[in-house]
mmCIF file of the C-alpha atoms, coordinates in Angstrom:
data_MODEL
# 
_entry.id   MODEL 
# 
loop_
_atom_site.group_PDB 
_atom_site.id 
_atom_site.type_symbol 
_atom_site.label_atom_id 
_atom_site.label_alt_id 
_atom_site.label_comp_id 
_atom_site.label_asym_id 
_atom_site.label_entity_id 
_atom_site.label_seq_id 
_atom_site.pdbx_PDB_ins_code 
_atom_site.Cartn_x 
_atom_site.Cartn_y 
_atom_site.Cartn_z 
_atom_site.occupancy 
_atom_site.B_iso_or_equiv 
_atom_site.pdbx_formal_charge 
_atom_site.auth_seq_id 
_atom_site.auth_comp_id 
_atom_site.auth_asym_id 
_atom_site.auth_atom_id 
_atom_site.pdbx_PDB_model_num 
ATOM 1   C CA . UNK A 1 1   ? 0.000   0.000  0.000  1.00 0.00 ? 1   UNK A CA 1 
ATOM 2   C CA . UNK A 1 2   ? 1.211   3.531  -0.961 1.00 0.00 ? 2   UNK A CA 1 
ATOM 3   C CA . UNK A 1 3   ? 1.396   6.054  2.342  1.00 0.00 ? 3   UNK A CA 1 
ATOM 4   C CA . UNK A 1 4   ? 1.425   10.075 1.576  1.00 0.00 ? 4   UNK A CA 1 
ATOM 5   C CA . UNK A 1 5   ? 3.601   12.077 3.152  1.00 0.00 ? 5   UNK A CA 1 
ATOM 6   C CA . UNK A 1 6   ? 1.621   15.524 4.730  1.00 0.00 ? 6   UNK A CA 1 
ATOM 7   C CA . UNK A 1 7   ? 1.933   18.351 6.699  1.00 0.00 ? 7   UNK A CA 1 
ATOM 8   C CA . UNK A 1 8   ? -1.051  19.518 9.345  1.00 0.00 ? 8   UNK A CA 1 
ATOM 9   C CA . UNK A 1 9   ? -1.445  22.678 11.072 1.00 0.00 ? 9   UNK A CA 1 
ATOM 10  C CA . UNK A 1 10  ? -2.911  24.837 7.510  1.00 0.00 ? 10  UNK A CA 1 
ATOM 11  C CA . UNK A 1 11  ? -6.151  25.754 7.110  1.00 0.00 ? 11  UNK A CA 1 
ATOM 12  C CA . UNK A 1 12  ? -5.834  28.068 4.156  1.00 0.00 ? 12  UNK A CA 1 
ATOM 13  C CA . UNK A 1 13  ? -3.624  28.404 0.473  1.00 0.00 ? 13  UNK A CA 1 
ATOM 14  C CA . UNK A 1 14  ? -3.584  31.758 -1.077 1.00 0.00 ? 14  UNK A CA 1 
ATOM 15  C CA . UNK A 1 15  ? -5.098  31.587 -5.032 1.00 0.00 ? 15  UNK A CA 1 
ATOM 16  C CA . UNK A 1 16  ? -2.094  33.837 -6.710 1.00 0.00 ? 16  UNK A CA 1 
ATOM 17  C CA . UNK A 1 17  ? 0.945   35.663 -5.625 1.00 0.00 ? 17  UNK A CA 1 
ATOM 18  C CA . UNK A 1 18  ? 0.380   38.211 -3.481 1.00 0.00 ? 18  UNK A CA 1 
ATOM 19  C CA . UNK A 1 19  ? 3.301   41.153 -2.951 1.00 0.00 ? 19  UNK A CA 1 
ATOM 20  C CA . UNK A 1 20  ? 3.837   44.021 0.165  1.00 0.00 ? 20  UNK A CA 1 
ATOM 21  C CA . UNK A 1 21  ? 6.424   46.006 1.394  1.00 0.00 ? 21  UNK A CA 1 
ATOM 22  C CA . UNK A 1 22  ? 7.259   44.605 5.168  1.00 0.00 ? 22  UNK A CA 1 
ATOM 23  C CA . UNK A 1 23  ? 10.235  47.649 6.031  1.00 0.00 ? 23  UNK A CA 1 
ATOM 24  C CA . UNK A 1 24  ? 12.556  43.755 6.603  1.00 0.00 ? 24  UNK A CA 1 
ATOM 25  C CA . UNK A 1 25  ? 15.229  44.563 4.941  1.00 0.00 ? 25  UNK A CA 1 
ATOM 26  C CA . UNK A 1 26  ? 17.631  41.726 5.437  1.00 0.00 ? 26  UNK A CA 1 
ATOM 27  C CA . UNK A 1 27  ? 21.160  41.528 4.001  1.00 0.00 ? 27  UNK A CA 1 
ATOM 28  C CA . UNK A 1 28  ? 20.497  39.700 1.270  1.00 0.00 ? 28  UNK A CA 1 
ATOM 29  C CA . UNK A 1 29  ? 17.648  38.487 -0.562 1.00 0.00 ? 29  UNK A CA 1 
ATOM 30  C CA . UNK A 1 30  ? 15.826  35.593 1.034  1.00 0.00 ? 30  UNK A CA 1 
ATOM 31  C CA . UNK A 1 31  ? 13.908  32.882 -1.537 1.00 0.00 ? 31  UNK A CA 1 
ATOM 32  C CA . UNK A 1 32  ? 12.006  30.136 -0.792 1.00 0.00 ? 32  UNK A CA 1 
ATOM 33  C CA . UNK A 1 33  ? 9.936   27.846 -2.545 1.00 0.00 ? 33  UNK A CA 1 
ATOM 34  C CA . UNK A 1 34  ? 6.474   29.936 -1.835 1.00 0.00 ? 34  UNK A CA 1 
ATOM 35  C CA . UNK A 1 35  ? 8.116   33.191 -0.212 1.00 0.00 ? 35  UNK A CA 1 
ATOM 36  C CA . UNK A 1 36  ? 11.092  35.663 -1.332 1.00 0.00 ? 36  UNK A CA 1 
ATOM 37  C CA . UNK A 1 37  ? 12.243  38.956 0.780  1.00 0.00 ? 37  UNK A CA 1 
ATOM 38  C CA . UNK A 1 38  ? 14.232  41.106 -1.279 1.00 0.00 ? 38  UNK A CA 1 
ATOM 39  C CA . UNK A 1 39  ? 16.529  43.302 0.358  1.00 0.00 ? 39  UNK A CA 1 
ATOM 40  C CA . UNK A 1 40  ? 14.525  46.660 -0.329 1.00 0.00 ? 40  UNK A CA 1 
ATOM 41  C CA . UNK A 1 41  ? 11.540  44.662 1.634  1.00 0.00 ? 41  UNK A CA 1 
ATOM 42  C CA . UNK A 1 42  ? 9.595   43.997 -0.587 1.00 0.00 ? 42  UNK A CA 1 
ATOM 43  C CA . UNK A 1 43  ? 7.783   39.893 0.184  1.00 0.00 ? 43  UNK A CA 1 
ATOM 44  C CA . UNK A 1 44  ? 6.500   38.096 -2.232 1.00 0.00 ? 44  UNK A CA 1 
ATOM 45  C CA . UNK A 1 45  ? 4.369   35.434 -0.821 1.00 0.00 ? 45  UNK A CA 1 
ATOM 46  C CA . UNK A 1 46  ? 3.545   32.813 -3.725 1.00 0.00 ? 46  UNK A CA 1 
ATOM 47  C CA . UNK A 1 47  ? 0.587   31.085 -5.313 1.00 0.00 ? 47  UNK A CA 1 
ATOM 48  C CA . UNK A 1 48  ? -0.657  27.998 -3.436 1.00 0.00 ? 48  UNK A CA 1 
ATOM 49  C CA . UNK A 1 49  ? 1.252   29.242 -0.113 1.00 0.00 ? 49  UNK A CA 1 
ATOM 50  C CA . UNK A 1 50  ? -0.623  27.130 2.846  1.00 0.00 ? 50  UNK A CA 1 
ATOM 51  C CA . UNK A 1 51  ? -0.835  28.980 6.262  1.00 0.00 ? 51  UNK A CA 1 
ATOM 52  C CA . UNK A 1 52  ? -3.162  28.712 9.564  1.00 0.00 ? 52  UNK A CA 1 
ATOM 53  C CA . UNK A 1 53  ? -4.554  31.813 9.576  1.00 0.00 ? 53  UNK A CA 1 
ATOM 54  C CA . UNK A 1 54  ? -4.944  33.670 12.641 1.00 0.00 ? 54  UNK A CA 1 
ATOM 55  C CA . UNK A 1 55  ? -3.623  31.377 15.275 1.00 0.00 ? 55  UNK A CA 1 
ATOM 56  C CA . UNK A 1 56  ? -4.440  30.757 19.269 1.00 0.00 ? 56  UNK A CA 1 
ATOM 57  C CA . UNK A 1 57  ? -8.002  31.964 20.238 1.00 0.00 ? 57  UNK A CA 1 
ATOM 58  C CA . UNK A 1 58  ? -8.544  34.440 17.489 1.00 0.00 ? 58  UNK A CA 1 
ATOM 59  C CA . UNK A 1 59  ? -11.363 34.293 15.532 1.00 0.00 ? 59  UNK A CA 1 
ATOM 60  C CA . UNK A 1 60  ? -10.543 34.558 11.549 1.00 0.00 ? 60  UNK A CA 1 
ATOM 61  C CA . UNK A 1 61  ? -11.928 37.666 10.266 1.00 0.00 ? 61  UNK A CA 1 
ATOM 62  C CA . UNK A 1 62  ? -11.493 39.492 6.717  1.00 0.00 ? 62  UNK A CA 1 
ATOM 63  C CA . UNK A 1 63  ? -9.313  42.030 8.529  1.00 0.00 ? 63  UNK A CA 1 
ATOM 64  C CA . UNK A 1 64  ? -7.242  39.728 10.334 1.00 0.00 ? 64  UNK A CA 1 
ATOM 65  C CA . UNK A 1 65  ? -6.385  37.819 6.979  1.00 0.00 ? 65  UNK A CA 1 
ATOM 66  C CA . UNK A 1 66  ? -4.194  39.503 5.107  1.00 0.00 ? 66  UNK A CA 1 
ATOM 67  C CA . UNK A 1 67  ? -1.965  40.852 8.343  1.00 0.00 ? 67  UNK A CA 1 
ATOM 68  C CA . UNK A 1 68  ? -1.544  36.390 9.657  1.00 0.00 ? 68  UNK A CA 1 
ATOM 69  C CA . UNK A 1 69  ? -1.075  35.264 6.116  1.00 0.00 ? 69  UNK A CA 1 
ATOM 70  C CA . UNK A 1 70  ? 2.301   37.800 5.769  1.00 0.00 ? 70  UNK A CA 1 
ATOM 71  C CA . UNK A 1 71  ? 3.340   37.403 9.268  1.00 0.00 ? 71  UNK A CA 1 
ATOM 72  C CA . UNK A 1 72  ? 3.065   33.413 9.146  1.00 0.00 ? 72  UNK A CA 1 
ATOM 73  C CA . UNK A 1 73  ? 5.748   33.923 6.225  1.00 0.00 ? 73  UNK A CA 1 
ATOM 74  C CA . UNK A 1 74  ? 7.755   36.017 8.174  1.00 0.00 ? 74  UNK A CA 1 
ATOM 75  C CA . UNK A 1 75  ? 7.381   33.606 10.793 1.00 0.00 ? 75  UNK A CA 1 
ATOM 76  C CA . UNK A 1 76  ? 7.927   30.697 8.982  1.00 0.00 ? 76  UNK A CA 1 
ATOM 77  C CA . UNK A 1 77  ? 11.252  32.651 7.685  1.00 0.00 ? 77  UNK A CA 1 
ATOM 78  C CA . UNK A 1 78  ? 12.549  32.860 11.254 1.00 0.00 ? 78  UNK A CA 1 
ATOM 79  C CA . UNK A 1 79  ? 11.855  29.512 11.884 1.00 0.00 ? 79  UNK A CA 1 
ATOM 80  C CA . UNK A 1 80  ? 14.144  28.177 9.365  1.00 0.00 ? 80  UNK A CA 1 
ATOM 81  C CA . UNK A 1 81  ? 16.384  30.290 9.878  1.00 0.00 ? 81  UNK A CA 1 
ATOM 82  C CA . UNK A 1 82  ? 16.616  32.049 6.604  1.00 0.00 ? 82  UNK A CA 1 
ATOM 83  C CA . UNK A 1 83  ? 15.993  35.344 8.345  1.00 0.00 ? 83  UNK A CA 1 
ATOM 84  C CA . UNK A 1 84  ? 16.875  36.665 11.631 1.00 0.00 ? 84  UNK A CA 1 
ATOM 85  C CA . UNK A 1 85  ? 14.718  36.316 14.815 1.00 0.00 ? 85  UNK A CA 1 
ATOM 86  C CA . UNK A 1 86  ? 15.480  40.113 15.664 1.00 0.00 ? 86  UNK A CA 1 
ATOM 87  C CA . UNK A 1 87  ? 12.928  41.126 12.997 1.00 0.00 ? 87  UNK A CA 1 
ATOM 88  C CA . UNK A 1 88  ? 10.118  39.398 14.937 1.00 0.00 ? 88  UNK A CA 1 
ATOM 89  C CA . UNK A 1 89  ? 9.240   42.816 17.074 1.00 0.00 ? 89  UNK A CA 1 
ATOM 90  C CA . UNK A 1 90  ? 8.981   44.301 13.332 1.00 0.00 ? 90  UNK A CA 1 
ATOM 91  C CA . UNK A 1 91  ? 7.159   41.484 11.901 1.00 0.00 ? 91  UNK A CA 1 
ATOM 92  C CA . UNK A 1 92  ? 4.092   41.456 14.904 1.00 0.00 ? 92  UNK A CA 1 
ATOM 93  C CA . UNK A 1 93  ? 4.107   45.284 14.547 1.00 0.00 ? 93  UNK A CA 1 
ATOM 94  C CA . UNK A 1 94  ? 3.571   44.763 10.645 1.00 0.00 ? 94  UNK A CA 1 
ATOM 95  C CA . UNK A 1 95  ? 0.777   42.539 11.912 1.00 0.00 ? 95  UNK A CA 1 
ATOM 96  C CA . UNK A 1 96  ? -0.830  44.564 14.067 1.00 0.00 ? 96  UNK A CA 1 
ATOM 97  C CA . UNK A 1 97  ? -0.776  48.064 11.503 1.00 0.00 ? 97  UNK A CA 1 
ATOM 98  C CA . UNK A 1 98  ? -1.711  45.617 8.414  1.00 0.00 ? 98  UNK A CA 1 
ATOM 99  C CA . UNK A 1 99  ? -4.932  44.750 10.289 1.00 0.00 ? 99  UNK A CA 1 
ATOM 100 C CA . UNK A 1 100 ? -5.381  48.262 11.180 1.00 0.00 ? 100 UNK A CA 1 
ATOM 101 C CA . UNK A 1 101 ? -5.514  49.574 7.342  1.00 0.00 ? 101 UNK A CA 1 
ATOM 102 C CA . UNK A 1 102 ? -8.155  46.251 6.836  1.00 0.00 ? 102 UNK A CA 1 
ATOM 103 C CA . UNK A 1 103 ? -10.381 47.909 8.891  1.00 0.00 ? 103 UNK A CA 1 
ATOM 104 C CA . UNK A 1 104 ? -10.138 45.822 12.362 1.00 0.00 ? 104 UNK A CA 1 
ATOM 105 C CA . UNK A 1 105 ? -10.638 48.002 15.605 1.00 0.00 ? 105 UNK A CA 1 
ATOM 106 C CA . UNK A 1 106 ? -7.611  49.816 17.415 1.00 0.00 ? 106 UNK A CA 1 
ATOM 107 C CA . UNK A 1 107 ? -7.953  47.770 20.546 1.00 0.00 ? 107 UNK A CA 1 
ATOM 108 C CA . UNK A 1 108 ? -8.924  44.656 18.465 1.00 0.00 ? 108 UNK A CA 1 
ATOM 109 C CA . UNK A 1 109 ? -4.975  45.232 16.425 1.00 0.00 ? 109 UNK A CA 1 
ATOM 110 C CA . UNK A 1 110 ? -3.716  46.373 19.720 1.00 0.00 ? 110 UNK A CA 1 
ATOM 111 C CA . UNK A 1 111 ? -4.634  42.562 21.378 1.00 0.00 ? 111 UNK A CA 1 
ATOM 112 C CA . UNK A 1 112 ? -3.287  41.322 18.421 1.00 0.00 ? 112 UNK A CA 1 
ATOM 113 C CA . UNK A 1 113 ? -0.038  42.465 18.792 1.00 0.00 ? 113 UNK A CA 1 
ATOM 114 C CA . UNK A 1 114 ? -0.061  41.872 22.342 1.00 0.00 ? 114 UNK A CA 1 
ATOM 115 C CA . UNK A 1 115 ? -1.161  38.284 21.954 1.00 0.00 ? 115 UNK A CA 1 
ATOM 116 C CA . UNK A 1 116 ? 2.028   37.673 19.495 1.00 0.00 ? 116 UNK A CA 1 
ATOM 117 C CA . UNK A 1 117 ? 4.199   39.337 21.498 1.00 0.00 ? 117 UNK A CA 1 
ATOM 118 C CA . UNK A 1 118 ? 3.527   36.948 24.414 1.00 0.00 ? 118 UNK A CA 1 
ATOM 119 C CA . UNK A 1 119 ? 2.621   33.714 22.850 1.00 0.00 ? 119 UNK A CA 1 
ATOM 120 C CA . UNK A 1 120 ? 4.404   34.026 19.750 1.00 0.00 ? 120 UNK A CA 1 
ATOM 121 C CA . UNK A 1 121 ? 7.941   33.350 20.433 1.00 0.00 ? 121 UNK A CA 1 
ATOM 122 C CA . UNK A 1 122 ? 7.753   29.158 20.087 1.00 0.00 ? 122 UNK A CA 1 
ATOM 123 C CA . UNK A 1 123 ? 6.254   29.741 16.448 1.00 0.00 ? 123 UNK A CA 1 
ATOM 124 C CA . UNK A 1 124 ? 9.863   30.881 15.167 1.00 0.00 ? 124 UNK A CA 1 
ATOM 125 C CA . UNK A 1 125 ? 11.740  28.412 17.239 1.00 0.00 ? 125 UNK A CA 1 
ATOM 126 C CA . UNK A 1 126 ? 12.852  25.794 15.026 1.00 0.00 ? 126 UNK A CA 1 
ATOM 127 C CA . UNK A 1 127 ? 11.913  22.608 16.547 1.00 0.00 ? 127 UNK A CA 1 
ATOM 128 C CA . UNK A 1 128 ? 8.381   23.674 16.254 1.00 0.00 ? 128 UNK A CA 1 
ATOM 129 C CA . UNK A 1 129 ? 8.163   23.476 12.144 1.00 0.00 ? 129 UNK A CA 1 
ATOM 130 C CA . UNK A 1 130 ? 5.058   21.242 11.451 1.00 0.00 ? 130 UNK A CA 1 
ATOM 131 C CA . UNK A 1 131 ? 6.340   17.310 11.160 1.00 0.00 ? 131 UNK A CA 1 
ATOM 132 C CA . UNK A 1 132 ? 6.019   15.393 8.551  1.00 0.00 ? 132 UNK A CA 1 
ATOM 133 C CA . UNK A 1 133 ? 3.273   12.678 9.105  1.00 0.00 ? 133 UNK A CA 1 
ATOM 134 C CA . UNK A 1 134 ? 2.006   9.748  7.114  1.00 0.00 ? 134 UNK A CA 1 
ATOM 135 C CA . UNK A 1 135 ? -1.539  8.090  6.290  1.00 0.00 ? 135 UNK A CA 1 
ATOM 136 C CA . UNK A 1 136 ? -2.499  5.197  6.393  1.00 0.00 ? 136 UNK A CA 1 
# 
């Protein structure tokens, strides 16, 4: 019998590329399979990209989106160790204005950035990357 090889932990997979300027400017250009940092910034997060969403007790709102699905690549970044964990204050700030601009409440964004700022640390250690598992 043939087993596949997955990953859990995602919930959803963007539909096309989607670019923004993050103010990460790392020291040289950082490219991934589904995610590349230049060094002006600029992250591309690619097509078919699979993230979480917002994570812990938050509830997944349109204006929440757009602000987990970049920081989960910034995350995920850290985590491997392709860029460096002092950029996670910058990365949860990122969160917290990107959610802003979608229209989520000051002391909603506020919570936000307070809840990553406590509980986010294990996400970019890198013994916590999602294992590979097997079925059947």
């Amino acid at each position: 019998m043939d087993r596949i090889e997955y990953r859990a932990g995602y919930e959803y997979q963007t539909a096309r590329d989607y670019r923004v300027w993050t103010g990460i400017r790392p020291s040289a250009a950082v490219v991934t399979e589904f995610i590349a940092l230049d060094r002006d910034g600029w992250i591309t997060i690619r097509s078919a990209y699979a993230w979480d969403g917002p994570s812990g007790p938050a509830i997944d709102t349109k204006n929440f989106m757009r602000g987990s699905l970049v920081h989960d690549a910034l995350y995920q970044l850290m985590r491997e160790g392709r860029l460096p964990q002092q950029h996670r204050d910058t990365a949860d700030r990122l969160l917290q204005r990107m959610c802003r601009e979608d229209g989520m409440s000051a002391i909603r964004a506020w919570w936000v950035y307070q809840g990553v700022r406590f509980g986010g640390g294990p996400a970019i250690d890198p013994i916590n990357d999602n294992p590979i598992l097997t079925a059947p």
